[in-house]
C-alpha positions as CSV (number, residue, x, y, z in Angstrom):
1,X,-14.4,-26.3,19.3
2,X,-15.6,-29.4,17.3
3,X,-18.3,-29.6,14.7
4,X,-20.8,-32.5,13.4
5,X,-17.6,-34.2,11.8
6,X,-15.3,-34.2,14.9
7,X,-13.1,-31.7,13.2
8,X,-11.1,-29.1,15.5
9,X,-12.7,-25.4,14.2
10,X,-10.2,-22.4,14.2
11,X,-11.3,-20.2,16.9
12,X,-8.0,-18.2,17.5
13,X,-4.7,-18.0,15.1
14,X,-1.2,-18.1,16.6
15,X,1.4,-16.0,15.2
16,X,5.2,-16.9,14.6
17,X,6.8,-14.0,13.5
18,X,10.5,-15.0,13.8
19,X,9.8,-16.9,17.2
20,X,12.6,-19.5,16.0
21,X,15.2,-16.7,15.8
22,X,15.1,-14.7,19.5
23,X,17.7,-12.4,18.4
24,X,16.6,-11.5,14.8
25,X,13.6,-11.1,16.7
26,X,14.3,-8.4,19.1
27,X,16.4,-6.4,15.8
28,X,13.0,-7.1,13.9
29,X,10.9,-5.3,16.8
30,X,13.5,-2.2,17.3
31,X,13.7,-2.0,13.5
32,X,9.8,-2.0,12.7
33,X,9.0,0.2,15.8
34,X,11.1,3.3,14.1
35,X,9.5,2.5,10.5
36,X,6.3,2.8,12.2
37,X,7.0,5.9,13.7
38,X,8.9,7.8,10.4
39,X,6.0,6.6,8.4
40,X,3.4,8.3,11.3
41,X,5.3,11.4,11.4
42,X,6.6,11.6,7.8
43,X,2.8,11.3,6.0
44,X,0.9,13.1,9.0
45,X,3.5,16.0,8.2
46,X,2.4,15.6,4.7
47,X,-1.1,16.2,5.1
48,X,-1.2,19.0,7.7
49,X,1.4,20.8,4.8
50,X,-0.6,20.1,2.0
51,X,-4.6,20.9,4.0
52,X,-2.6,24.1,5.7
53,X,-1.1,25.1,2.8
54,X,-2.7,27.4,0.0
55,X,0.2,26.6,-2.7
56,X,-0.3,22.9,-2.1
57,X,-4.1,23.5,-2.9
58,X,-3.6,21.4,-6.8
59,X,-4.9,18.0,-8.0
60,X,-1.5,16.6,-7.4
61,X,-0.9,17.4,-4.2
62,X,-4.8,16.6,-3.3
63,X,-3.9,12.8,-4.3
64,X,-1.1,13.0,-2.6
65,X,-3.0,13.7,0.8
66,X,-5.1,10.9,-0.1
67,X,-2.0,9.0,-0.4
68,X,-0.2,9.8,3.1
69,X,-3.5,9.3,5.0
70,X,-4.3,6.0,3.0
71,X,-0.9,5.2,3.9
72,X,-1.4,5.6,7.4
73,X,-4.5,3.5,7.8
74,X,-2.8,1.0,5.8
75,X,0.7,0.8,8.3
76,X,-1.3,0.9,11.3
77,X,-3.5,-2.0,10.0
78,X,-0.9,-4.3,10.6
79,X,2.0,-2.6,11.8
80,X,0.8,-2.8,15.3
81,X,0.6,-6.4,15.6
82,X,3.7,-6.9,14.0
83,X,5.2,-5.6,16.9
84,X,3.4,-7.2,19.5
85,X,4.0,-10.4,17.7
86,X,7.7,-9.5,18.0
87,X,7.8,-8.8,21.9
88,X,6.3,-11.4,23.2
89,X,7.5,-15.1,22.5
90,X,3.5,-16.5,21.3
91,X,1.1,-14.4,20.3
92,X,-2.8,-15.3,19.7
93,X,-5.3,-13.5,18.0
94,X,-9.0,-14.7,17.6
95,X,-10.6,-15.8,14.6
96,X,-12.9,-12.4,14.0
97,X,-10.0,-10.3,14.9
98,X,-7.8,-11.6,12.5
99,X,-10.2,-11.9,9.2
100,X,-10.9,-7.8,10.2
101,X,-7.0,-7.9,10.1
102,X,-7.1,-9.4,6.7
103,X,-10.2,-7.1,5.2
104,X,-9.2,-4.1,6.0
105,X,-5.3,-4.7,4.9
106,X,-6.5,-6.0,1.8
107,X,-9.1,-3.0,1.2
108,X,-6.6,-0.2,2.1
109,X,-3.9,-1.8,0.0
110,X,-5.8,-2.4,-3.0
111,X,-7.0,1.5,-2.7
112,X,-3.3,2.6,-2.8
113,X,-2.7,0.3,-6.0
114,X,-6.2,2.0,-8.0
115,X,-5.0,5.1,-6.1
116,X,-1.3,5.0,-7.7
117,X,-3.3,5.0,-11.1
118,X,-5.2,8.2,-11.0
119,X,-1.8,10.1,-9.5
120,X,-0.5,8.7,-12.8
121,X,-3.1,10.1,-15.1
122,X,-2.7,12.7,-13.4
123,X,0.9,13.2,-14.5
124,X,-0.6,12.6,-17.7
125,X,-2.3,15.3,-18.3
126,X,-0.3,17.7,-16.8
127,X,2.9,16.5,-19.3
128,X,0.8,15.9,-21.9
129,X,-2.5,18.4,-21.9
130,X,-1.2,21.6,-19.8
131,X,-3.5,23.8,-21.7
132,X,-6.4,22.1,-20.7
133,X,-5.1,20.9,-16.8
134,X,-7.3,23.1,-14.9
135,X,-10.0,22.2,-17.1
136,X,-9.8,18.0,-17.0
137,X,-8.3,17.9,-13.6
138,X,-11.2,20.1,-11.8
139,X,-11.7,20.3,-7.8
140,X,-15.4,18.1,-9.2
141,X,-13.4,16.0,-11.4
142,X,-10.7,14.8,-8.5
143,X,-13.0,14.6,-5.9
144,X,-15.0,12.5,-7.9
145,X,-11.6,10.3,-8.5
146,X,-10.8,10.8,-4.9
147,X,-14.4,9.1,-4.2
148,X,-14.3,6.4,-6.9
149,X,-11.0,5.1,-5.6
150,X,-12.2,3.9,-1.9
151,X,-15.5,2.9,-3.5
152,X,-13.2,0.6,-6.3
153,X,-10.6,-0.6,-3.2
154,X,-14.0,-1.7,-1.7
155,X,-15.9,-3.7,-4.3
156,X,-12.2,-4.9,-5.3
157,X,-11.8,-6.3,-2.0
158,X,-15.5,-7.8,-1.1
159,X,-15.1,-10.0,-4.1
160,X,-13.5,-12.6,-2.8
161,X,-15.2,-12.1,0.1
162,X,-18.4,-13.9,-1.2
163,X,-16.9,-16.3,-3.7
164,X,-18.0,-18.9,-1.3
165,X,-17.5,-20.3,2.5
166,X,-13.7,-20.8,3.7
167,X,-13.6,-23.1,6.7
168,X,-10.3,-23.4,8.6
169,X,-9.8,-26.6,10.7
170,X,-6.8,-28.0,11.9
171,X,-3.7,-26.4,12.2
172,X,-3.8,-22.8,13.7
173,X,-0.4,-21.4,13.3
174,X,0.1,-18.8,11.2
175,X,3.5,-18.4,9.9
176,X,3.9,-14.5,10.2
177,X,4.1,-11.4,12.2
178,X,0.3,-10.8,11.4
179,X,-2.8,-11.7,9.4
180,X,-1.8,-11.5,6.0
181,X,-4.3,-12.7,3.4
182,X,-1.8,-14.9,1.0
183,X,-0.5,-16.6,4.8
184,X,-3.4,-17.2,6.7
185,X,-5.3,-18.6,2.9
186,X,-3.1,-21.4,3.1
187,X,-4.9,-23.0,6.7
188,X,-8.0,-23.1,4.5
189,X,-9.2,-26.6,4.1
190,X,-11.5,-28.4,1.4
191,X,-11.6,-27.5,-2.3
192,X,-10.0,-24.2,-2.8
193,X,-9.6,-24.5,-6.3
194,X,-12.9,-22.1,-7.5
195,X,-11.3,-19.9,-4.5
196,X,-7.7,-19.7,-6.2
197,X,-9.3,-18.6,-9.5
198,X,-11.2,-15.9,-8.0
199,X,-8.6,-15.1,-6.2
200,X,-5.9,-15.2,-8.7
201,X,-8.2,-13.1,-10.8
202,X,-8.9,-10.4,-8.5
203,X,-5.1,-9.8,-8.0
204,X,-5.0,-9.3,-11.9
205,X,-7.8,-6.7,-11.3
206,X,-5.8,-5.2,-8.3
207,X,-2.4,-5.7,-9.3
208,X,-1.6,-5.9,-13.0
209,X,-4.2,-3.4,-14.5
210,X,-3.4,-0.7,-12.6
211,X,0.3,-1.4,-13.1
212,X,0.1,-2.1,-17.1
213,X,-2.3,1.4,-16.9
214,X,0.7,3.4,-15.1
215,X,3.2,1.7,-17.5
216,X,1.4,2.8,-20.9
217,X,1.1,6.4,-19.0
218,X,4.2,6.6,-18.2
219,X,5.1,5.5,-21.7
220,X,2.9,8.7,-23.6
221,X,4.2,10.8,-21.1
222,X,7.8,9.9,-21.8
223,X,7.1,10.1,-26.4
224,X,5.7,13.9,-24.9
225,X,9.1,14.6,-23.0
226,X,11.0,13.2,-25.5
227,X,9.7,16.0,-27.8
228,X,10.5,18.5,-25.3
229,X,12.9,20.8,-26.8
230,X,13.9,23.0,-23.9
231,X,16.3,21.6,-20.9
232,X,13.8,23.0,-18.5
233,X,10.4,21.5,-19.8
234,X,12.5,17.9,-19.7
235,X,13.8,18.9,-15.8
236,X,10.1,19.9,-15.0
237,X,8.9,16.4,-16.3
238,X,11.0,14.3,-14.4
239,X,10.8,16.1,-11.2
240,X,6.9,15.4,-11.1
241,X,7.4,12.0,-12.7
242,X,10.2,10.6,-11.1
243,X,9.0,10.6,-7.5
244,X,5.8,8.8,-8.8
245,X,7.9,6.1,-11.0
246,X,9.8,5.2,-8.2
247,X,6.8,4.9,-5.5
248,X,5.3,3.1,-8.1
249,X,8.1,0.5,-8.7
250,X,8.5,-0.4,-5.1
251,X,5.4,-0.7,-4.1
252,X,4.0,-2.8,-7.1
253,X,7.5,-5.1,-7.2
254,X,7.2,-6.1,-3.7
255,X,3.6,-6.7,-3.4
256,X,3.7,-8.8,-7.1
257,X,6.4,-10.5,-6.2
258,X,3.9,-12.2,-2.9
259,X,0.5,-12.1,-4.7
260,X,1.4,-13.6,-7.8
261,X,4.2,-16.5,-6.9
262,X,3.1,-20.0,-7.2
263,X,0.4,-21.0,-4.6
264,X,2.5,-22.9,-2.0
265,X,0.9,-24.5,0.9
266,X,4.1,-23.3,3.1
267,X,4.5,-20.0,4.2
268,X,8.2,-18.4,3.8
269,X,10.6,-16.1,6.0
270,X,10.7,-14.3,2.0
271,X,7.3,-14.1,2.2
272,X,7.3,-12.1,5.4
273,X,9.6,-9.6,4.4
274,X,7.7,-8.8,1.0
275,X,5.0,-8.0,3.3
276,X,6.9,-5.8,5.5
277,X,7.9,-3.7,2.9
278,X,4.6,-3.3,0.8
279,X,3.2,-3.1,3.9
280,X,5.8,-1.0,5.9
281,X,9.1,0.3,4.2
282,X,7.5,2.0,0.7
283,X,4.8,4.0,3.0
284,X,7.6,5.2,4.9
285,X,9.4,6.3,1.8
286,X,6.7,8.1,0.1
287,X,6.6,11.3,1.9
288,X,10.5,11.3,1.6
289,X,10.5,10.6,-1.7
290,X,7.9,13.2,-2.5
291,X,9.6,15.9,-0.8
292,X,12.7,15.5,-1.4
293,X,14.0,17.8,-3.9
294,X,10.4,19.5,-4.0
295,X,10.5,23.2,-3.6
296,X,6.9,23.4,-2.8
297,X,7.4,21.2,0.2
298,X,10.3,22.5,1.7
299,X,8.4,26.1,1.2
300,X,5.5,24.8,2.9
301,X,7.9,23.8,5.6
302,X,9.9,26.6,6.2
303,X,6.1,28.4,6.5
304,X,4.7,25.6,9.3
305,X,8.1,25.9,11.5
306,X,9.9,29.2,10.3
307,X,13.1,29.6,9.8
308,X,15.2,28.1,6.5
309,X,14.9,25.0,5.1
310,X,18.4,24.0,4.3
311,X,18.9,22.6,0.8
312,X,19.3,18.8,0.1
């Protein structure tokens, strides 16, 4: 379509994946499919456990629901697409479908980063308050939490939404497996600088906050343990920390390493595969990483199915 200046107007977007490389391709698609599908069954396993479960009834295992169903949303967001893009050798999508793409992506995954937060001042208090755990971390208290953190991942995300008009014109082809935000941005013609600062800001709001905030946490948390006395008080610290620290680490080093590189006007195979695993890989590993080891889990389990659980 052309407008009052004879410039060509994006109507659709086509999507590369790894179109240049058949075979990496078609390992890609095979690959992707059974992340998909351990992520599905892994965190919907998760939250009929912790709903059905009367002993999974606490704070942390209420955020942790939160978690495998934001996780979910967030894989099958994208996900999909991915593999479509990957079977078939050129793949369209139109220009509405793709910015929904883009929003909700961007809303879901900046929920799980605010989200990651209030898990870890939730470990907080438990390490460092247990007194007075039941009192801080009511059912009111982490609903309300529970509530705040879609309504943040929302505001967070409509900001750049109406920073200003983006026009795309010319080129079309998106260098990815689906719409993602930091690929699809670099079609946008004109004056993007006020854009870029909005934009660069808001993934300080999304990204570094909420990381530097689970880094000072985990900082108090560690002084308290480090007082611990008693071989038992330091196991029962890491066991609820350590699962958290490492979700935290691979979600957040992945998705800074995309969101705050230099701008670049050219899309990157290394871009891609950030993407895939912020976007596929770490919500795969949560529920494994959360049950693993986690005697709670593997009771709630061996109650769903029957039978014994056999130990890791």
């Amino acid at each position: 379509m052309m407008n009052n200046n004879s410039e060509t107007v994006v109507t659709e977007f086509i999507l590369l994946g790894l179109a240049d490389h058949p075979v990496a391709q078609a390992i890609f698609f095979w690959v992707i499919l059974v992340i998909y599908l351990i992520n599905l069954l892994g965190n919907g396993l998760m939250v009929v456990l912790i709903i059905t479960d009367s002993r999974l009834h606490t704070p942390m295992y209420f955020f942790l629901s939160n978690l495998s169903f934001l996780d979910i949303c967030y894989t099958s967001s994208s996900v999909p697409q991915a593999l479509v893009t990957s079977s078939t050798d050129r793949t369209t999508i139109s220009f509405m479908g793709c910015m929904a793409q883009i929003h909700i992506s961007l809303y879901l995954g900046t929920t799980e980063c605010v989200l990651l937060a209030v898990m870890a001042y939730d470990r907080f208090v438990a390490i460092c308050s247990p007194l007075h755990y039941t009192l801080i971390m009511s059912w009111r208290i982490c609903v309300q939490l529970a509530i705040g953190t879609w309504g943040t991942g929302l505001i967070l995300t409509l900001i750049p939404t109406v920073t200003g008009p983006k026009r795309f014109c010319g080129s079309n082809v998106v260098n990815h497996f689906s719409c993602e935000a930091q690929t699809v941005g670099k079609l946008i013609c004109g004056d993007t600088y006020f854009n870029d600062i909005v934009s660069f800001m808001n993934t300080v709001l999304v990204l570094v906050v909420p990381f530097v905030f689970i880094l000072v946490t985990y900082l108090r948390i560690g002084l308290a343990v480090w007082r611990i006395r008693s071989k038992q008080g330091w196991r029962k610290a890491l066991s609820t920390c350590g699962s958290h620290l490492a979700v935290v680490g691979i979600f957040y080093g992945s998705a800074m390493a995309m969101y705050l590189q230099p701008k670049s006007k050219y899309a990157s195979d290394r871009d891609k595969m950030f993407s895939v695993f912020y976007g596929a890989v770490t919500p795969m590993l949560n529920p494994l990483i959360y049950s693993l080891r986690n005697k709670d889990v593997k009771g709630a389990l061996q109650k769903l199915f029957g039978g014994k659980i056999s130990r890791y």
